[in-house]
Backbone of each chain as ProteinMPNN parsed JSONL, in Angstrom:
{"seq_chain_A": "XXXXXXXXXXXXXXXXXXXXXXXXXXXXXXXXXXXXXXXXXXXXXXXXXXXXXXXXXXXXXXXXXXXXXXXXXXXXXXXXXXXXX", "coords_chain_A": {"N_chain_A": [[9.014, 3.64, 7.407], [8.684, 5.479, 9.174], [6.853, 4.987, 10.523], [7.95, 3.173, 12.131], [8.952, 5.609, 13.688], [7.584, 6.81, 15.109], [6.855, 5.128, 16.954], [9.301, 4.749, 18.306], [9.245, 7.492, 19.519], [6.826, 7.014, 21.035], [7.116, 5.338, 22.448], [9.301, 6.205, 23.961], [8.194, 8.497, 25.13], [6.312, 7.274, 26.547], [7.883, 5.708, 28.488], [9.697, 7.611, 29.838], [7.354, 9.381, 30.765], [6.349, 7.856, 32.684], [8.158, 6.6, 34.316], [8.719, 9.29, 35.835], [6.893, 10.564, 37.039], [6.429, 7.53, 38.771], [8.976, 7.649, 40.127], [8.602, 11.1, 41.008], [5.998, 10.693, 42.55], [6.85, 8.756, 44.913], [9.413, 9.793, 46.069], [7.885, 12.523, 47.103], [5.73, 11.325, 48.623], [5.994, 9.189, 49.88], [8.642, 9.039, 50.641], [9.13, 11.037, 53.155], [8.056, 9.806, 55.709], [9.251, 7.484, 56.208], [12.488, 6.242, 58.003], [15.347, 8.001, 58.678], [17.514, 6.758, 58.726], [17.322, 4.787, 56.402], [18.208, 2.312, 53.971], [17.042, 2.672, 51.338], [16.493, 5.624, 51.551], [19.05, 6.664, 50.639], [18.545, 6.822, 47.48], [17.222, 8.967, 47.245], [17.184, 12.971, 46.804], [17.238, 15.519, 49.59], [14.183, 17.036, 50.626], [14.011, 19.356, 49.982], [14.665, 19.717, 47.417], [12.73, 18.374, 46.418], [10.533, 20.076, 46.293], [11.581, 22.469, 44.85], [12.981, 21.714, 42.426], [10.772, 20.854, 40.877], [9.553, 23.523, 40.61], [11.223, 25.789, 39.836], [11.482, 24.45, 37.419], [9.033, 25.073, 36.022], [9.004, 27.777, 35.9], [11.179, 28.447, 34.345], [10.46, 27.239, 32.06], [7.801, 28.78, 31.486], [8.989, 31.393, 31.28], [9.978, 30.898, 29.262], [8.276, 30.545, 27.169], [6.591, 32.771, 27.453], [8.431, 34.743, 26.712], [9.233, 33.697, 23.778], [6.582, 34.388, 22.415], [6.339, 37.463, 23.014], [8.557, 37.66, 21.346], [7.986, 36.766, 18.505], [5.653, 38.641, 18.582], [7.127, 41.033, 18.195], [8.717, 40.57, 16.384], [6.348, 40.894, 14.291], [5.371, 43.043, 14.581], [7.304, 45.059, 13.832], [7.53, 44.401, 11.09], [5.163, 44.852, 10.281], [4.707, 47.556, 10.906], [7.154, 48.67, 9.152], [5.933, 47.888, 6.393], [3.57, 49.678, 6.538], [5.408, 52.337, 5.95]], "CA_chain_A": [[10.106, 4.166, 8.237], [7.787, 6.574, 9.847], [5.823, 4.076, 11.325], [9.251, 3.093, 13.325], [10.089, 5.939, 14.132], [6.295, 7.278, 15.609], [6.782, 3.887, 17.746], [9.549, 5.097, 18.929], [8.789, 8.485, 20.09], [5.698, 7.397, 21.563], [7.764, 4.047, 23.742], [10.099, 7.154, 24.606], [7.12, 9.256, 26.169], [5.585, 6.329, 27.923], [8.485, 5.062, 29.459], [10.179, 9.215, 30.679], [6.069, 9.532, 31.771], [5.815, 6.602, 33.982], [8.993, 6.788, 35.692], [9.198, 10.493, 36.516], [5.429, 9.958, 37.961], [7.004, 6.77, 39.951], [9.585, 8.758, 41.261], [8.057, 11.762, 42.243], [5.147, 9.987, 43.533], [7.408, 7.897, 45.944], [9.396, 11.295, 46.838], [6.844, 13.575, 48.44], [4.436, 11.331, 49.56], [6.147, 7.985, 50.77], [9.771, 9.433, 51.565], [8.977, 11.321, 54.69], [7.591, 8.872, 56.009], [10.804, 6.54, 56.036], [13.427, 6.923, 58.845], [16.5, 8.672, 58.206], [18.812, 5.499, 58.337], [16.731, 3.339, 55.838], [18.91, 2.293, 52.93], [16.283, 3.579, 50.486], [17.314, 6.92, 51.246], [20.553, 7.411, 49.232], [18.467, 7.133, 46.193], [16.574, 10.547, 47.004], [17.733, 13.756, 47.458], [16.549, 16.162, 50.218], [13.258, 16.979, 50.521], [13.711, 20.702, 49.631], [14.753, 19.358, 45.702], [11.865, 17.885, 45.584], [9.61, 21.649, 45.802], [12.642, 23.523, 44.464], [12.977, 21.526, 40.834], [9.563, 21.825, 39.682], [9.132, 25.231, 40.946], [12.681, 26.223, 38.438], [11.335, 23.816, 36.025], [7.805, 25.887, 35.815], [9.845, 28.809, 35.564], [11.852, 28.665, 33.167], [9.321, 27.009, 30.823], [6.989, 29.795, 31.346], [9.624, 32.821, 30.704], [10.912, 30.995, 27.648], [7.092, 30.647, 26.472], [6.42, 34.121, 26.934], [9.609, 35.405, 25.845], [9.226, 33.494, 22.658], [5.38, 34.784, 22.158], [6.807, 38.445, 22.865], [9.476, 37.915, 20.495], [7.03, 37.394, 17.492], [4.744, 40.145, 18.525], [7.565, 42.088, 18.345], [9.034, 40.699, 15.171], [5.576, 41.235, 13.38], [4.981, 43.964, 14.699], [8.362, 45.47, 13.223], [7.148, 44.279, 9.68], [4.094, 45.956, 9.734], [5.221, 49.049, 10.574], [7.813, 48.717, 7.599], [5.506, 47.956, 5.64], [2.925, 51.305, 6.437], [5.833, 53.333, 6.317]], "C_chain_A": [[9.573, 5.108, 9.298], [7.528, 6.102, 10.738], [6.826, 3.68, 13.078], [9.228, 3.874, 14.354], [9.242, 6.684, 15.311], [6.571, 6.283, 16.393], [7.769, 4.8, 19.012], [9.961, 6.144, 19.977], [8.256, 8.041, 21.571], [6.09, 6.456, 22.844], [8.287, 5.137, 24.265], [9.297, 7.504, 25.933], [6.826, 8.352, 26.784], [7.017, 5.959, 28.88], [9.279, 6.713, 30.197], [8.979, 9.261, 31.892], [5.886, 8.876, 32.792], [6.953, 6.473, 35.13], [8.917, 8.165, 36.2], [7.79, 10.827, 37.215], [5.858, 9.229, 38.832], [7.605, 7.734, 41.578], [9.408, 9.851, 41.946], [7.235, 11.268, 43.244], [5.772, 9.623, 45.093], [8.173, 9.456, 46.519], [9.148, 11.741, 47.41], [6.356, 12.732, 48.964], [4.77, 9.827, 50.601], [7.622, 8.154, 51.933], [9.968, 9.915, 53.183], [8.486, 10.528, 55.972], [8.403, 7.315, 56.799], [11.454, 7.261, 57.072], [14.704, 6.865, 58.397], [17.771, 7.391, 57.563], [18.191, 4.133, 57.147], [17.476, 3.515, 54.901], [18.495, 3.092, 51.736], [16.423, 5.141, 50.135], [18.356, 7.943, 50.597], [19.63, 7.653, 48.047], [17.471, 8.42, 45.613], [17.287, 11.314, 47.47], [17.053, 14.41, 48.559], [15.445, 16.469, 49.588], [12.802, 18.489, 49.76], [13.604, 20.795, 47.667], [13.264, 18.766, 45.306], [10.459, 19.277, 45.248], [10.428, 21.971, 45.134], [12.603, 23.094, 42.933], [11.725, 21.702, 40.516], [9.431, 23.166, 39.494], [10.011, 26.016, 39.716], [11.763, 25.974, 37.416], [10.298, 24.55, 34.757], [8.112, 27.219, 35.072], [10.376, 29.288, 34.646], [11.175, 27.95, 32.212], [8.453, 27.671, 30.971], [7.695, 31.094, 30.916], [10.079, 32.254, 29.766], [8.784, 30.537, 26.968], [6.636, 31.84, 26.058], [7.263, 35.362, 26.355], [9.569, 34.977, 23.943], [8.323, 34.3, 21.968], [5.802, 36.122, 22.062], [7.774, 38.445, 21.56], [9.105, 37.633, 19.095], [6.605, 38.344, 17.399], [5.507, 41.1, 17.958], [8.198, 42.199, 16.841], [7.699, 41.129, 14.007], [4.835, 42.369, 13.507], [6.102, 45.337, 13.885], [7.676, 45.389, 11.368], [5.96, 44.878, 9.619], [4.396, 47.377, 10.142], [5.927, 49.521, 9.529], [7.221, 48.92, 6.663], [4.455, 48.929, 5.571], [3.803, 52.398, 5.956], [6.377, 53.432, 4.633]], "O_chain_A": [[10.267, 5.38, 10.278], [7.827, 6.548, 11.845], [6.617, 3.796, 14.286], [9.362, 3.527, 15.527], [9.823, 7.128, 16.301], [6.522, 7.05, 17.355], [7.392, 5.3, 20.072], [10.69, 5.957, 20.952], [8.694, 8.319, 22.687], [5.622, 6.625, 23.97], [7.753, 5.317, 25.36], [9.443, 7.164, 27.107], [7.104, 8.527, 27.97], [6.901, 6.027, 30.104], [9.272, 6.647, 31.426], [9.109, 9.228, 33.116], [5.28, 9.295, 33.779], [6.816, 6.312, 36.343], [9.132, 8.118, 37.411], [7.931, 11.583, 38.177], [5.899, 9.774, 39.934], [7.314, 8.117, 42.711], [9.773, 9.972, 43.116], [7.475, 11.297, 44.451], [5.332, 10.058, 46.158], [7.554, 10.175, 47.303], [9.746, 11.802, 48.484], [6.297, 12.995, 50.165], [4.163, 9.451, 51.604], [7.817, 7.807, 53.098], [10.643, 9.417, 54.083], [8.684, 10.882, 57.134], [8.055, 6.487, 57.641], [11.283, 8.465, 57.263], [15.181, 5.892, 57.814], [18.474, 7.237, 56.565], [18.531, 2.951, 57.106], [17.704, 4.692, 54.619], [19.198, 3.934, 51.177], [16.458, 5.724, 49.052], [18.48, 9.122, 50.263], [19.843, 8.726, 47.484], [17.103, 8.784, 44.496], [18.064, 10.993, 48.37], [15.957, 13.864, 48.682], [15.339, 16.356, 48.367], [11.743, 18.753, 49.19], [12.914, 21.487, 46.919], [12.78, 18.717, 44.175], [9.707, 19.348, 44.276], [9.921, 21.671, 44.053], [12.24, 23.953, 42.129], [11.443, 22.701, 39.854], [9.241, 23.798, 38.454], [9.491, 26.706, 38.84], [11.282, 26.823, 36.665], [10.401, 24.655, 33.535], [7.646, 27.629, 34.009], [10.153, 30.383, 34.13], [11.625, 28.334, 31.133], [7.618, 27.07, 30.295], [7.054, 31.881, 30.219], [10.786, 33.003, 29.092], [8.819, 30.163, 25.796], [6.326, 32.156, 24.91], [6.961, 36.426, 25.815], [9.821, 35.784, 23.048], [8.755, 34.964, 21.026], [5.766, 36.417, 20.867], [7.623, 39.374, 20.767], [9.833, 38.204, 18.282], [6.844, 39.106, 16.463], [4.978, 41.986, 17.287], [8.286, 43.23, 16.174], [8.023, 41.644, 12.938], [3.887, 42.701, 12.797], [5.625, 46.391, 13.465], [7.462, 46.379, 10.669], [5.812, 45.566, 8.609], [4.175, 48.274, 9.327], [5.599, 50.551, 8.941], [7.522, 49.843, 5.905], [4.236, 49.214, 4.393], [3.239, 53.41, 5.538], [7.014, 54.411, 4.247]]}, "seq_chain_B": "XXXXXXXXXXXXXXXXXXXXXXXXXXXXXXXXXXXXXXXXXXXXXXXXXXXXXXXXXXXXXXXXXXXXXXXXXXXXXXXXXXXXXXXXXXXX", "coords_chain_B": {"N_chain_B": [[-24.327, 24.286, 33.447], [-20.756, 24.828, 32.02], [-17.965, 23.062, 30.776], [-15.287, 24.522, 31.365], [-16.335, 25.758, 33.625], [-16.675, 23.559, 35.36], [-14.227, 22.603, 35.751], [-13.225, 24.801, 36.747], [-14.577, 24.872, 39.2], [-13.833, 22.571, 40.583], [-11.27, 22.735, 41.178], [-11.056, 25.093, 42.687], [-12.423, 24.429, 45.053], [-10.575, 22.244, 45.775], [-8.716, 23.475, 46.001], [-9.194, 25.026, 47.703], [-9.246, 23.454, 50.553], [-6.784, 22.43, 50.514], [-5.529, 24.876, 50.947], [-6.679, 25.139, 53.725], [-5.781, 23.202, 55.063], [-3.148, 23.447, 55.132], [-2.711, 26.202, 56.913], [-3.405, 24.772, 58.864], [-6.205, 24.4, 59.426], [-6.595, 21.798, 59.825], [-6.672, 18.652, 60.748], [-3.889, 17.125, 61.046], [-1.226, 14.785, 61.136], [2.267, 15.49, 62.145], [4.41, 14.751, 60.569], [3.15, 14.913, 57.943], [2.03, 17.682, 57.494], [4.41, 19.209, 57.435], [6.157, 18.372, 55.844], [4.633, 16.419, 53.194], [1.966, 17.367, 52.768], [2.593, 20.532, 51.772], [3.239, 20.006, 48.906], [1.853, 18.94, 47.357], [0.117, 20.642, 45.447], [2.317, 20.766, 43.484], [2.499, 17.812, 43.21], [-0.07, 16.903, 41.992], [0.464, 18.844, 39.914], [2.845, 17.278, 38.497], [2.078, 15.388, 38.408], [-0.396, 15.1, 36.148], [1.239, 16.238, 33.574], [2.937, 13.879, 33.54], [0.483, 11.956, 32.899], [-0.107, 13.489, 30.774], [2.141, 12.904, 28.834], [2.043, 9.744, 29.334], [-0.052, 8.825, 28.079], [0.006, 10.226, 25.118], [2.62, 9.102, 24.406], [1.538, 5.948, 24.874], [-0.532, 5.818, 22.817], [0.45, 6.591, 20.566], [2.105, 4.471, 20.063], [0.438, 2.4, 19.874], [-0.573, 2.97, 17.428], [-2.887, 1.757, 14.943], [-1.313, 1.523, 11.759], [-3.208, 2.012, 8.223], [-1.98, 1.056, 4.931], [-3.426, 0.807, 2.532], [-5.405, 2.895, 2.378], [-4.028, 5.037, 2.888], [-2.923, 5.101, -0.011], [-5.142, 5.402, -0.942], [-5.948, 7.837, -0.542], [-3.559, 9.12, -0.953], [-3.882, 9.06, -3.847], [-6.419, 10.362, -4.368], [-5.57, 13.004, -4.03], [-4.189, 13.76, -5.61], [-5.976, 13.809, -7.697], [-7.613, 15.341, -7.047], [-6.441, 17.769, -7.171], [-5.758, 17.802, -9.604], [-8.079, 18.111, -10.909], [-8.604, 20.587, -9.933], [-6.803, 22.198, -10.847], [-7.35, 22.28, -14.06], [-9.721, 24.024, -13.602], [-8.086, 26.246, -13.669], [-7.287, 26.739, -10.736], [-5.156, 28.063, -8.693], [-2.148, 26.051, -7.717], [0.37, 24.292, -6.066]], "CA_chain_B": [[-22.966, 24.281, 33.999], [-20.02, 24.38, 31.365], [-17.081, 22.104, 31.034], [-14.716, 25.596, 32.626], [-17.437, 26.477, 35.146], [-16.793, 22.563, 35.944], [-12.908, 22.147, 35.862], [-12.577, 25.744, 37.937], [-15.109, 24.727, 40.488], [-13.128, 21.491, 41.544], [-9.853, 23.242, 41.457], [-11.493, 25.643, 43.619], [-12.287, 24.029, 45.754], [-10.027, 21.312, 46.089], [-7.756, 24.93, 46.373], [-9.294, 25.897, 49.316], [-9.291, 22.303, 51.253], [-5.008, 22.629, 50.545], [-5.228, 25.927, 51.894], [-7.133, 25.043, 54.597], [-4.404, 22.208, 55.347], [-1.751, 24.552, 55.177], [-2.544, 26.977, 57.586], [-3.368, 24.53, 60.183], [-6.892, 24.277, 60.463], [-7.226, 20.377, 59.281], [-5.786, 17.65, 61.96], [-2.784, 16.481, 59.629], [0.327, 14.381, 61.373], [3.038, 16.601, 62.254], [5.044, 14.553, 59.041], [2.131, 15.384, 56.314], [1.503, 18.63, 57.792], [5.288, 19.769, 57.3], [6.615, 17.777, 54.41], [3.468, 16.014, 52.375], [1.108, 18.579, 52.294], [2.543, 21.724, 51.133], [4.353, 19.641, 48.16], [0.664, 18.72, 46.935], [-0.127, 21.088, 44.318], [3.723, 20.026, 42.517], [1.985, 16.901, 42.624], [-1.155, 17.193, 41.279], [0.974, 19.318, 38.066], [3.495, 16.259, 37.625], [0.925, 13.926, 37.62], [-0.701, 15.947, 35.044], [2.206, 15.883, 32.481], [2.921, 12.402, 33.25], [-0.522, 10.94, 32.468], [-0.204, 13.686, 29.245], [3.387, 11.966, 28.287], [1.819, 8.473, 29.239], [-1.696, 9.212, 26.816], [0.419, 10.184, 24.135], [3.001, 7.615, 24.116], [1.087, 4.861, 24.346], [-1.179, 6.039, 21.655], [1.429, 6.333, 19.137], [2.616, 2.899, 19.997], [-0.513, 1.187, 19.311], [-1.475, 3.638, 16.377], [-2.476, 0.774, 13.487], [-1.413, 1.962, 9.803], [-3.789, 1.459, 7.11], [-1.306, 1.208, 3.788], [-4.267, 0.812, 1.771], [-6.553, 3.838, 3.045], [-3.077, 5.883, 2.328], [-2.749, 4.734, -1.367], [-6.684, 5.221, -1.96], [-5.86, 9.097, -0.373], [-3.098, 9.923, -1.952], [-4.877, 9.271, -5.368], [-7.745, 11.076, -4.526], [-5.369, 14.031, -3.799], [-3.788, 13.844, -6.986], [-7.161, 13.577, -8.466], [-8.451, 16.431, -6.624], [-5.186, 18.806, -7.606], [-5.841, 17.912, -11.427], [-9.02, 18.674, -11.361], [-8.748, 22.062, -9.923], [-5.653, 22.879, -12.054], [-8.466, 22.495, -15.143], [-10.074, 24.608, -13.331], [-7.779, 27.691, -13.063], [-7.018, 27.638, -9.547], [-3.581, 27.771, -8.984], [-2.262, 24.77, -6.879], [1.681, 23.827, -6.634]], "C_chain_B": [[-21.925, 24.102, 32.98], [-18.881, 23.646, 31.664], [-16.268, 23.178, 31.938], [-14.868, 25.421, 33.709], [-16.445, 24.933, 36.385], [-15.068, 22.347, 36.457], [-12.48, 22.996, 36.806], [-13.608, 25.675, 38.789], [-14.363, 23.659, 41.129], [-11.974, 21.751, 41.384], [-9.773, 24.226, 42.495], [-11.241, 24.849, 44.884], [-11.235, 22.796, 46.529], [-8.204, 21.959, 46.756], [-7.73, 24.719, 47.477], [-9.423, 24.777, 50.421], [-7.25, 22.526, 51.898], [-5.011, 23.384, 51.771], [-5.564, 26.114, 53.38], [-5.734, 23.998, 55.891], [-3.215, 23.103, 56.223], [-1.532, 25.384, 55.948], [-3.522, 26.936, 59.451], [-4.529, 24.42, 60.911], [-7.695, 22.688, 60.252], [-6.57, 19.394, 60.096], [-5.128, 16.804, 60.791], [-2.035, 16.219, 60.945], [1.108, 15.401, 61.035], [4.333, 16.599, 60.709], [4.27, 15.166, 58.137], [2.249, 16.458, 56.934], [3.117, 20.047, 57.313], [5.779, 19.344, 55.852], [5.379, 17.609, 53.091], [2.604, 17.497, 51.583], [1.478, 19.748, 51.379], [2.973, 20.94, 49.608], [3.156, 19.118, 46.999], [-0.239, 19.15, 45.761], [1.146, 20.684, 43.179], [2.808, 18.867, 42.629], [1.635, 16.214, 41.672], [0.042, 17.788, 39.552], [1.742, 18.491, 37.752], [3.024, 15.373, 37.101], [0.454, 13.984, 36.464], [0.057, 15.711, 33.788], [2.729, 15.119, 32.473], [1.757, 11.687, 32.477], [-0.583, 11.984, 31.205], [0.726, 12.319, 28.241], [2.422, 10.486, 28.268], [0.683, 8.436, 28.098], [-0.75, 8.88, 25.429], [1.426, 9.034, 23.857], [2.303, 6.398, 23.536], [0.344, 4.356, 22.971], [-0.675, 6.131, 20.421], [1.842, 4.869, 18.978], [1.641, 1.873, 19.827], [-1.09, 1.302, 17.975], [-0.913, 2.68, 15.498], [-2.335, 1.932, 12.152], [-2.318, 1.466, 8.931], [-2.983, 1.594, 5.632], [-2.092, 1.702, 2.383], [-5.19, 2.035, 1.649], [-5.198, 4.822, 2.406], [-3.058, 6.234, 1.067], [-3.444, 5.669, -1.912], [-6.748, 7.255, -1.941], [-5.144, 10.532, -1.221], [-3.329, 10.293, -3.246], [-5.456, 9.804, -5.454], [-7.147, 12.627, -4.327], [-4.782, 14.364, -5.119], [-5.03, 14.218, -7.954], [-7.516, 15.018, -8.504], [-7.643, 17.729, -7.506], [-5.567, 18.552, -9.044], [-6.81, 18.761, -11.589], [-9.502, 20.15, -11.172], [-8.033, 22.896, -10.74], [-6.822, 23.515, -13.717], [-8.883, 23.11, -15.05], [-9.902, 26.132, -13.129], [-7.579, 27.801, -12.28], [-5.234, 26.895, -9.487], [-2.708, 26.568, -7.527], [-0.548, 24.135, -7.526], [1.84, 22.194, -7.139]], "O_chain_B": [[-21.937, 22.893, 32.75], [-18.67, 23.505, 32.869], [-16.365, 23.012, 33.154], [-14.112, 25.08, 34.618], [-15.897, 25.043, 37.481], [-14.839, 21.917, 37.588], [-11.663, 22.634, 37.653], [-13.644, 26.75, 39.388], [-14.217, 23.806, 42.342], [-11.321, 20.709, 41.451], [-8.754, 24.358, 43.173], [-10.205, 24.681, 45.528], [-11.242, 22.586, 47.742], [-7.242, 21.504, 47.375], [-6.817, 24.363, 48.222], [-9.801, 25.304, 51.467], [-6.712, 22.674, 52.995], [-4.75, 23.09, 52.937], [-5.015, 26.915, 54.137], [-5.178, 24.184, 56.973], [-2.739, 23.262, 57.347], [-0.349, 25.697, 56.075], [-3.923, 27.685, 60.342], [-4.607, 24.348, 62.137], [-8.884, 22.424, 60.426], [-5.372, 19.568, 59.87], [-5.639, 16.084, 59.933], [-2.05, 17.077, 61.828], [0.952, 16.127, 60.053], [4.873, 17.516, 60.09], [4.803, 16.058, 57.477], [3.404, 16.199, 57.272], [2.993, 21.235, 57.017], [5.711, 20.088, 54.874], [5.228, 18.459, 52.213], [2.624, 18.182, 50.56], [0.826, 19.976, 50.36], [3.017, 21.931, 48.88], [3.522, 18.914, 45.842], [-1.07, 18.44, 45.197], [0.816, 20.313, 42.053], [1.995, 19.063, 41.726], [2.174, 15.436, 40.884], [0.22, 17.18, 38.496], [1.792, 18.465, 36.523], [3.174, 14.734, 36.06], [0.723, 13.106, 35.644], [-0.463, 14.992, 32.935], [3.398, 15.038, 31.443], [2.003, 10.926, 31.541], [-1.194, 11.426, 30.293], [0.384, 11.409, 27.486], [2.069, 10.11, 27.15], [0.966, 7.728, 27.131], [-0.689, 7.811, 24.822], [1.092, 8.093, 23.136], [2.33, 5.925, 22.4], [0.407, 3.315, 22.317], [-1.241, 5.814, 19.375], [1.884, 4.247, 17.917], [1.909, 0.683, 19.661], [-1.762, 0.461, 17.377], [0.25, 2.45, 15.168], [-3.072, 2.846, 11.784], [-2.236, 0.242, 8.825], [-3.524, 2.506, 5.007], [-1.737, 2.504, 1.519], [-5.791, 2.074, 0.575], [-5.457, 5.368, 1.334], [-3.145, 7.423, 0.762], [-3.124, 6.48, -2.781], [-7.284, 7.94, -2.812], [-5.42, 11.644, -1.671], [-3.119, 11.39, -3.763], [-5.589, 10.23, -6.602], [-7.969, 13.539, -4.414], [-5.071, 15.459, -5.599], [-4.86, 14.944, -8.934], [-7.681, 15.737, -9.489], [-8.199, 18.467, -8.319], [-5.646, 19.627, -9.639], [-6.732, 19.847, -12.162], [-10.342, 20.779, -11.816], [-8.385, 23.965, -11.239], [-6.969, 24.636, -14.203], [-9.059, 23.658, -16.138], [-10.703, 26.982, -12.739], [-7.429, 29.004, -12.069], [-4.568, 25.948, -9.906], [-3.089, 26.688, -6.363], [-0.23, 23.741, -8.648], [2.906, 21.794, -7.607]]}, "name": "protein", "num_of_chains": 2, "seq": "XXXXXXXXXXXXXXXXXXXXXXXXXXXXXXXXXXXXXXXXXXXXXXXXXXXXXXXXXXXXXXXXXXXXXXXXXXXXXXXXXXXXXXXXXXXXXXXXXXXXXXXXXXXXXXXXXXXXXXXXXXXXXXXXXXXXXXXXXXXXXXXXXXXXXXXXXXXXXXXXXXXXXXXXXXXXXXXXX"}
């Protein structure tokens, strides 16, 4: 059942990985490139989303990394003091 | 030269090429030079955690099971746990 279920994790990750690679890829580096009226266009947004979401994305997965990491320190740091005192 | 030395010398530099880009002193198209370019390091870091995601994926999806190699393991862990129990050490 495991075996399943490791399958399908790992199909998950490959197939999220390969499109959100596609799509940025095509994004920054082929979009601009394209003139304004090409049909292709509806299916991106402005060009500013495409700096602006990673930049967030970075963001807020770095203050909830070090917020978490702080928020041990702080819980084991609480218990050993308890426990000197 | 260590593996570091090696990974932050071509990030280095491959830094200071960007930066060079960026502030206009590399003959870039007025498109790459406004759009492309600066957007270049996001890149580089999606690419990054794509080809992680893609690594791992795939690697789970081809990972063969041995049933047999399991069996022969779990026995030998059983084995092992007895024989330390005999031993006095304490082992749930």
């Amino acid at each position: 059942m495991t075996q399943i279920h490791d399958k399908a994790v790992g199909a998950a990750l490959l197939g999220i990985g390969s499109l959100v690679f596609t799509y940025y890829s095509i994004w920054t580096l082929i979009i601009p490139f394209v003139d304004e009226d090409h049909p292709a266009r509806v299916l991106f947004p402005p060009q500013w989303y495409a700096i602006a979401l990673p930049v967030f994305l970075l963001i807020v997965g770095v203050t909830s990394i070090f917020g978490f990491l702080s928020f041990i320190m702080l819980k084991s740091a609480k218990k050993a003091a308890k426990k000197a005192t | 030269m260590t593996r570091a030395q090696q990974v932050a010398t071509t990030l280095a530099i491959a830094g200071g090429i960007w930066f060079l880009g960026l502030i206009g002193l590399l003959p870039l198209s007025e498109t790459v030079k406004s759009e492309v370019w600066p957007a270049l390091p996001l890149v580089a870091l999606v690419s990054l955690g794509a080809y992680a995601f893609i690594n791992i994926g795939y690697n789970l999806l081809v990972f063969r099971e041995c049933p047999e190699a399991y069996q022969e393991l779990m026995q030998e862990i059983q084995e092992a746990k007895d024989d330390l129990r005999t031993k006095n050490v304490d082992i749930a």
